[in-house]
C-alpha positions, 0 to 999 in steps of 0.5 A: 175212239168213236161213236154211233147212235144205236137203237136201245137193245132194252127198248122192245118197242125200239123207239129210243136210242143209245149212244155207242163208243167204240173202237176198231172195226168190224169184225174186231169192234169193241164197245167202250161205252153204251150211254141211254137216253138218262146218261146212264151207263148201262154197257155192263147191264147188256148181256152178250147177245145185246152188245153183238146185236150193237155191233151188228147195227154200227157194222150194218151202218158202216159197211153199207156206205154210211159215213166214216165214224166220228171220232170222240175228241 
């Protein structure tokens, strides 16, 4: 399993962020869990188009030469 901070997909301003657990690897990522800013689990309140929109970002992030994702212990 590992993480990535995302941006918040309910944040319109995108001044705050979400902590992302996923697994896999793009195109085959699965989120686990989407954690906000209150920990509060908020994954299965995202509609579709939010959780793509996440792995977009954690894609972006690791394609473009980011480093490899931290695994959760």
């Amino acid at each position: 399993m590992s993480n990535h901070f995302c941006l918040d997909p309910n944040d319109p301003y995108a001044q705050s962020e979400v902590l992302v657990f996923f697994e896999g690897r793009y195109p085959d990522i699965r989120l686990l869990s989407v954690i906000d800013g209150n920990d509060d689990e908020i994954l299965s309140d995202l509609v579709h188009e939010q959780q793509r929109d996440l792995i977009r970002e954690i894609a972006a992030f690791y394609t473009s030469g980011g480093d490899t994702p931290n695994v959760a212990a």
